[in-house]
N, C-alpha and C positions, 0 to 999 in steps of 0.2 A: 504494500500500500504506500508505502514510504516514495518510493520510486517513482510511482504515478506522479501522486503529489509532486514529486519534484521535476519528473518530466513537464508538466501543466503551467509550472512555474516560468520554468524555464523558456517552454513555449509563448507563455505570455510576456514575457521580457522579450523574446526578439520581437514579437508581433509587437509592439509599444513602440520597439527602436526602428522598426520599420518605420514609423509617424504616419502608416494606412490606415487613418481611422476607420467607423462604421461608411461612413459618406465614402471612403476613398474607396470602401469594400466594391459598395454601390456601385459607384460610377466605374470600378473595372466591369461591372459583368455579373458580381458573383449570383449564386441560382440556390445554394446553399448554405445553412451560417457552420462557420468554422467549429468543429467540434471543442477547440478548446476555449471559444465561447462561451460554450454550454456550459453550464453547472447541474449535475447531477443531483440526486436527493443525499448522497453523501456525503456530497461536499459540502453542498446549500448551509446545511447546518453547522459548517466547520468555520466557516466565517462569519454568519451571522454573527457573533459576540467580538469580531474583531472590524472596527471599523475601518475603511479605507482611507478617510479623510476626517478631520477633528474638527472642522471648522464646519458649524452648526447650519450655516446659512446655506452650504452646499448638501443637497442631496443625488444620490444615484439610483433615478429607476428601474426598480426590477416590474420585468415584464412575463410575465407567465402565459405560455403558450401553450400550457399542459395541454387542456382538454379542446382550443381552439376547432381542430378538426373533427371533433366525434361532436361537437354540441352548435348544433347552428345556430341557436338563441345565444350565444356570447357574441356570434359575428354580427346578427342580426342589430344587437342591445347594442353593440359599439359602434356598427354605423348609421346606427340610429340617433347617437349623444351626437357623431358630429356631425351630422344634419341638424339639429334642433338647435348647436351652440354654434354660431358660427363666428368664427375670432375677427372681433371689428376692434382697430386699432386706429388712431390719430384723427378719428373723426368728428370729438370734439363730445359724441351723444355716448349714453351709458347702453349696455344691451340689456 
């Protein structure tokens, strides 16, 4: 287990030092997300208690795509919130 863990590490350090963000992923092409994106249910809870950044005003969202595919009421329910919100910015009016 040890190994993994540090193969994961290791991989996400070069992927960093590459500077290909998510957007850069994008705009190559990609069709699939990088496996060592993913966080496993073993891992998930192996950092939850360790925070990534300290500073309170920064958060990092997690995105759960568990059941996406098998429940078509989450896709339904999500593209239904942005239809109904739609982001008005500098327009002076409140929505």
């Amino acid at each position: 287990m040890g190994s993994i863990a540090c193969d994961r590490v290791s991989e996400l350090k070069a992927f960093d030092n590459t500077k290909a963000s998510v957007k850069g992923l994008v705009d190559a092409g990609i069709t699939t997300i990088p496996q060592i994106i993913i966080q496993d249910h073993h891992t998930k809870h192996k950092f939850d208690d360790k925070p990534i950044c300290r500073d309170p005003k920064i958060s990092i969202p997690i995105i759960d795509l568990q059941r996406i595919h098998r429940d078509s009421s989450l896709r339904s329910q999500r593209d239904n919130d942005r239809i109904q919100q739609p982001n008005v910015e500098n327009m002076g009016h409140s929505v």
